[in-house]
Steps between C-alpha positions, in 0.01 A plus 500: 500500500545182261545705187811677654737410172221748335687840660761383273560612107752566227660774398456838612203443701725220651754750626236754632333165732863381588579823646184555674495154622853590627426804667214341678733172633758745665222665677348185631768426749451850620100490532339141463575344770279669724195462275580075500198316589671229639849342595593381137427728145373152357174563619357780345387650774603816406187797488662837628760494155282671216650401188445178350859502392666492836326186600563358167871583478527323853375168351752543237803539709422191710466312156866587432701367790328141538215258364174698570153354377183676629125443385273783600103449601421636146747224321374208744136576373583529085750187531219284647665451841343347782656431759813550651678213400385538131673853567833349576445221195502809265853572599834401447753305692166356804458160564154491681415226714107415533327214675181580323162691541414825566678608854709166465900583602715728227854579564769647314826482359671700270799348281515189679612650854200323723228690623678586870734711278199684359387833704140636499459838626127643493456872521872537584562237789612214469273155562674277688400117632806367721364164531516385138710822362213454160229770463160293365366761209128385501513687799469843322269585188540717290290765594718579752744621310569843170824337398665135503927569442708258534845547565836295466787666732506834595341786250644840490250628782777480811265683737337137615524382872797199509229245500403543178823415364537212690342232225621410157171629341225678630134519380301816593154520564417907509234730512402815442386810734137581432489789236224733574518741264121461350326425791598436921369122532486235268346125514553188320302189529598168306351149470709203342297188464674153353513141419527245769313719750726791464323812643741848558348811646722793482428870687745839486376820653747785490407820691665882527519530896697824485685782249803236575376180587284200346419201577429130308282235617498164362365137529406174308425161546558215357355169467528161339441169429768390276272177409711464131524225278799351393622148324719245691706254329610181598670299226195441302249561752371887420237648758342790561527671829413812700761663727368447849547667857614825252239791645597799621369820711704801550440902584771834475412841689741767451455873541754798360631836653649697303636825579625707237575880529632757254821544711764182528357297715287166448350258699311157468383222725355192452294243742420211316326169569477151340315156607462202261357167523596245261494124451818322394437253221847343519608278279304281208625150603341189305186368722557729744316866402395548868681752692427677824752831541385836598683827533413837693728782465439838636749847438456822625779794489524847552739675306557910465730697318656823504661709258679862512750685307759812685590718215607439170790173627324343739187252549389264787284208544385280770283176512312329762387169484334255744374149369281160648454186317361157588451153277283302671563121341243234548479162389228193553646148464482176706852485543505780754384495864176645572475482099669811424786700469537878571773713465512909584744735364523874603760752407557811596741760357542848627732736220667826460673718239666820462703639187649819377554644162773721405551733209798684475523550115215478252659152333609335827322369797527275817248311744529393811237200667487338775247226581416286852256195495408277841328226393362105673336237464309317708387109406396197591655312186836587590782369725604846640158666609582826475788632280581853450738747281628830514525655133737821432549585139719868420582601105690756382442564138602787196386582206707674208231665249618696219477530117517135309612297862314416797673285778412385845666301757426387871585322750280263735600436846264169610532398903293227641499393872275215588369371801235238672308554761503103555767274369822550299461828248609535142848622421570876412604637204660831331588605127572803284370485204585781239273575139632665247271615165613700212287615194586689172274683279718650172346840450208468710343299219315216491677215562675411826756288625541399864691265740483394860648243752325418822597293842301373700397244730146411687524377876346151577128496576364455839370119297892456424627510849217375668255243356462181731717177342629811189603777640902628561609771737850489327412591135655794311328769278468410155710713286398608194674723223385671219626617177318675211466681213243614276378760223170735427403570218224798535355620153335871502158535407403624183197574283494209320340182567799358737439740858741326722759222493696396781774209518679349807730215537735383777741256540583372815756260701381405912727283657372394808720312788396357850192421387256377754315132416360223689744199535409155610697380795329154494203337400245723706729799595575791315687825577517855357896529402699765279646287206308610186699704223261617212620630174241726307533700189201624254358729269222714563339726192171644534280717165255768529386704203149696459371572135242768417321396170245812581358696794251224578729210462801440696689143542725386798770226440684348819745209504749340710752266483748298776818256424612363810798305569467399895698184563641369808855468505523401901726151433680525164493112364134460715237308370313817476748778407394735283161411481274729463349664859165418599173681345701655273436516124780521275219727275205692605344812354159681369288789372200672466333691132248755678231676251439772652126709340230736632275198493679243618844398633591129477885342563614146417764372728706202541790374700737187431735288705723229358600202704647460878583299757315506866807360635839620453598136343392549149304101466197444276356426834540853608397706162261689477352575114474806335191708493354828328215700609271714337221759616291735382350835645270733383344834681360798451518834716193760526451853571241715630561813679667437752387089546746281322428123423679224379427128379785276451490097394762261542538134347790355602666124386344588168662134379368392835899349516540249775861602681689522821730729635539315819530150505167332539341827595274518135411853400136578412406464151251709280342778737318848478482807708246781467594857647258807564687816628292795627667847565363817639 
């Protein structure tokens, strides 16, 4: 899959692929969409198609449209990944926030739109959290998933349900259907032991139940004590301390079924469970290390999805989806009767979705999607107890495919109606919002030009409207728009040293209006109100090149580079007008050299982050220093029949660099990890 630019060449053998590749892309509009494995082509899924080139070709035509990055379970072990968040790090245009520690809270944004305007959809649904509208990564390992892609608007794939192209960027987390063509069951046991306590067992069994169906079982654990060091400076006093109140206990069960016939039909469900235990450090305050928080949070959700195609014009999908969550918050203080404070949050969301795809000519198509979401919240921490929302989503979308152009368009029709079961409820809201995406290849050569404009908006969260003493039941959606453009550059492999080399860089211009912040309306009380305007425009570029010095030598390069201009421009003449936003460098970036052996495999990685400001008034009170980060990894995979094996060391913080990418939240400094991986 990742060396896709390699079906590629020059001259005559060029023409022969290009009119192959051609011939198979007119037939996959006809025929692939019954064979899908899930509700999106990002993820992979796909095991009934039986040439490589079909499910290559598809990864290529999503490149074209919009920004596409993916990293693939093979890449995230010879780039020296480990964890989900040093995933994201690797690419361009994210803007991770972590409070530290293994399991310790990682959101995302992507080019500076906020993390509520950042969709994750795992498996094809999408994971939702009304209360805070931010999806915590530590949440998910990466085990759980064949394929990381992130995407900025909407790719060429327009047989999606409407939620998916409801957020500015979207990060999925796929995997694929169990392959069984060597043997009908298949086990995998792993054990991940670490620094500060850090212990990660990992188990995947994957079993043939019929000629059509299969089934994957999986479950880890995860536990630690997040004991690190770190140095605390007060004007000249220096101290050492260890981060305190920081451990953290948490378990995923999830089983697979996959059905997956020779005709046009598919099918795949999903129950999946979740329960974590963590401390919250909080905090580090001068003479005053202690803290006392604790969070539970439990998810479960059942999810199933359909597939079928009538014909040679038409396909059909359906998805099911029923989801639970609680928090439980606790905290011990004196300052609270009965000497502690606990608050419960449960949300429930129940979610439906229907589309149609339409072929009428082998260069044009259409979808049709429809979407329905009922979702509450039930609290103790809020003023209205028990708020509610009916969510209806439709798109309409079309895609022009032919020769050097590809175009899509659609349009987004959002309707919220709120309510509350006690007290006054949150205001509605409507919107269309169209997309349109254009991309040019001269010649079906290598290089690519596309371009793409995007509206949007994201309602406010449950948190917005309701929070006691914060919340506002009269806020509008923030509105966000998006403009970009970008090129590819894809060299062909040859049979020289150089065996692939592949390019991308996008500008980009988001203008966001009625953006929602937290104003003070006196000394103690604040309130949720729609006055923010943000102004963002940057540069994303991202390198990947693999050279071949002989058969048993091969060498991986990786880098990635941001510019982001993301000032607020809300009162022109302001104190703080076109500062720069909060948490957001003006440069970031990174790479990874992989050495890649029959003995050993070893990558050297490193990220780097200039300066920003944890407020968005840009004071030296509020700036936060630069940092880099380097790591190193180093494994080995083993083969015996059919028993596979593989050992895999990780030092990360080589420099053992002191940083912090949330105020006063210090990351951990110089750590190691130690992986054993048995397959049968």
């Amino acid at each position: 899959m990742e060396n896709w630019a390699d079906t590629r060449c020059e001259g005559k053998s060029c023409k022969r692929t290009c009119v192959a590749a051609c011939f198979i892309l007119l037939c996959v509009p006809q025929s692939g969409f019954g064979q899908t494995a899930g509700t999106d082509s990002l993820s992979a899924g796909i095991k009934q198609m039986q040439t490589v080139e079909v499910k290559a070709d598809r990864k290529e035509r999503n490149d074209r449209t919009v920004s596409v990055q993916s990293i693939t379970r093979e890449q995230i072990q010879e780039q020296g990944i480990t964890d989900l968040a040093d995933a994201l790090r690797r690419m361009s245009g994210t803007n991770i926030r972590d409070y530290g520690g293994a399991g310790g809270m990682k959101t995302l944004s992507v080019r500076s739109m906020g993390a509520t305007h950042t969709g994750v959809v795992y498996d094809g649904m999408a994971v939702t959290d009304c209360e805070s509208g931010q999806i915590d990564l530590s949440r998910f390992s990466l085990e759980q998933a064949d394929r990381l892609t992130l995407v900025v608007g909407d790719n060429a794939d327009i047989f999606v349900p409407a939620r998916t192209l409801a957020s500015a960027a979207t990060l999925y987390l796929s995997s694929e259907a169990p392959d069984f063509t060597e043997r009908h069951n298949r086990w995998e046991a792993q054990v991940t032991s670490g620094a500060f306590g850090y212990v990660n067992p990992h188990i995947k069994f994957e079993q043939r139940l019929r000629t059509n169906w299969s089934m994957r079982l999986q479950a880890d654990y995860l536990r630690a004590d997040n004991r690190y060091p770190f140095t605390q400076t007060n004007h000249t006093l220096v101290t050492r301390e260890k981060r305190a109140n920081n451990a953290l206990k948490n378990g995923t069960a999830e089983l697979d079924i996959y059905y997956r016939p020779q005709s046009a039909r598919s099918f795949q469900g999903k129950i999946y469970y979740y329960d974590s235990w963590k401390q919250l450090p909080g905090q580090v305050i001068y003479y005053n290390p202690v803290n006392h928080e604790s969070q539970r949070f439990r998810n479960a959700f059942g999810q199933a999805h359909f597939q079928t195609r009538w014909g040679s014009r038409w396909a059909y999908q359906a998805n099911l989806k029923a989801n639970y969550a609680e928090t439980h918050y606790r905290d011990e203080g004196l300052q609270y009767p009965n000497h502690v404070k606990e608050n419960i949050y449960q949300q429930q969301e129940y979610y439906a979705s229907m589309s149609l795809f339409y072929t009428p000519l082998a260069f044009l198509s259409f979808s049709l999607s429809s979407d329905y979401a009922y979702t509450t919240l039930s609290s103790d921490a809020i003023d209205t107890r028990r708020p509610f929302r009916h969510s209806a989503l439709e798109s309409v979308a079309a895609k022009y495919d032919q020769g050097d152009i590809t175009a899509t368009a659609t349009l987004l029709v959002s309707v919220f109606r709120n309510g509350a079961k006690e007290g006054k409820q949150a205001r509605d809201a409507h919107r269309l919002s169209p997309s349109v995406a254009l991309a040019w290849r001269p010649g079906q050569g290598c290089f690519t030009w596309r371009a793409s404009y995007k509206d949007i908006f994201r309602m406010p969260t449950f948190t917005d409207n309701y929070y006691t003493w914060l919340g506002n039941r009269d806020l509008l959606p923030e509105i966000a728009r998006q403009f970009s453009t970008g090129l590819t550059l894809a060299v062909p492999s040859s049979r020289h040293v150089l065996k692939s080399l592949e390019m991308q860089t996008d500008l980009y211009y988001n203008k966001v209006t009625d953006k929602i912040v937290a104003m003070p309306m006196n000394m103690f009380y604040w309130n949720m109100v729609n006055v923010g305007k943000v102004d963002i425009m940057g540069v994303d570029t991202k390198v990947s090149t693999g050279l071949e010095a002989t058969k048993w030598l091969r060498l991986e390069l990786n880098a990635n580079y941001t510019y982001q201009y993301a000032v607020n421009v809300t009162s022109p003449g302001g104190t703080y007008y076109k500062d720069q936003i909060a948490y957001t460098p003006s440069h970031s970036g990174g790479g990874a050299i992989a050495l890649l052996t029959p003995w050993l495999n070893v990558s050297l990685h490193g990220t780097a982050v200039s300066e920003r400001y944890s407020t968005n008034a840009n004071m030296d009170l509020t700036r936060l220093k630069p940092y880099h980060e380097i790591g190193l990894a180093a494994y080995r995979d083993f083969h015996w029949r059919k028993f596979g094996c593989m050992l895999r060391a990780d030092l990360m913080n080589l420099t053992n660099e002191q940083y912090e990418i949330v105020r006063l939240y210090p990351m951990p400094g110089r750590s190691w990890k130690i992986t054993i991986k048995f397959i049968v």
